[in-house]
N, C-alpha and C positions, 0 to 999 in steps of 0.2 A: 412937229414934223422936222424941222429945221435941225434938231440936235438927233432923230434917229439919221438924216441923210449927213450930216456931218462923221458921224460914226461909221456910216456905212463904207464914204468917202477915207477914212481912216483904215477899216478895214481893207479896201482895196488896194494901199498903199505899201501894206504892211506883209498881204500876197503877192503883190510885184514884187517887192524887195528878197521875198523866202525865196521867190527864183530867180534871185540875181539880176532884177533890172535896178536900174537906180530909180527911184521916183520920189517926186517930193511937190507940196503945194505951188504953186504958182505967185500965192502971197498967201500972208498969214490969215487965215479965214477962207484961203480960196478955194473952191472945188473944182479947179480949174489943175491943171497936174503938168510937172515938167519931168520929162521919161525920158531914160535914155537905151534905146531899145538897139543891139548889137553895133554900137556905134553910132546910132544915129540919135538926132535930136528931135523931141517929139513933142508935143502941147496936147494934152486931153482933155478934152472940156466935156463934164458931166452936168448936162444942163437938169435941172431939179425935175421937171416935169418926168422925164425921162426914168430916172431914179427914185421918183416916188411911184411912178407906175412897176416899177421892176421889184420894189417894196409891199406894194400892195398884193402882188402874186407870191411874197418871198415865204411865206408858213408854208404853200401850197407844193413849191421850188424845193423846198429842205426835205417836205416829208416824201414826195417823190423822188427827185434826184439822190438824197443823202440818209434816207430815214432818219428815227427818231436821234435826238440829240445835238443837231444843228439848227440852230438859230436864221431865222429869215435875213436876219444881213447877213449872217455866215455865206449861206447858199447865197445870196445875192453876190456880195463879192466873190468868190470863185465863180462865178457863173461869170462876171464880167472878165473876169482874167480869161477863161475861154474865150469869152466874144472879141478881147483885143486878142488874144495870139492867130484866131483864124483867120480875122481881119486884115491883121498883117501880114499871114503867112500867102491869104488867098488874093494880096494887093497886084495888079497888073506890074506894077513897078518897081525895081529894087530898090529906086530912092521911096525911101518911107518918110523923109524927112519932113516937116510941115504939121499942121493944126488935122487932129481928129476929135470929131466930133461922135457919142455915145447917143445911140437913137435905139435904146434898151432893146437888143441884142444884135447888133454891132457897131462897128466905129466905120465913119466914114469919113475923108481928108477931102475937108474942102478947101 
């Protein structure tokens, strides 16, 4: 399981980036993320539990949301890029700046 959530964590990285956020590990192995979201500095921490639950639904995520041909980390990762852009978008605050935490399907700054 460790190398499908590594992967998945890759994928997520690689759909921030296609829309122009910066994102990159936190350290090398980490699944822990440093984002830099319209100027701002951001820490996302994908705790496993989290990401393997949102894994064990992801066949289920693809064939509904995306039909045939997307892969359950597919649909998992874009599904999480939604969950942080609404999370962000529907944050009370304009400073976004600070630690968000992934609690499979949204991020919350704690």
């Amino acid at each position: 399981m460790t190398k499908d959530l590594d992967e998945l964590v890759s994928l997520f990285i690689a759909k921030l980036r296609m829309d122009g956020t910066l994102a990159q590990p936190a350290a090398e192995g980490s699944r822990n993320l440093y984002v830099q979201y319209r100027g701002q500095r951001l820490t996302l921490v994908l705790p496993d539990d989290a990401l393997s639950s949102m894994l064990a639904d992801g066949d289920e995520l693809a064939r509904d949301l995306w039909g045939p041909g997307v892969t359950a980390k597919e649909a998992v990762a874009r599904l999480m890029t939604v969950h942080l852009e609404e999370s962000l978008e529907t944050s009370p605050s304009e400073d976004l700046e600070g630690t968000w935490f992934y609690d499979g399907g949204f991020f919350v700054r704690r």
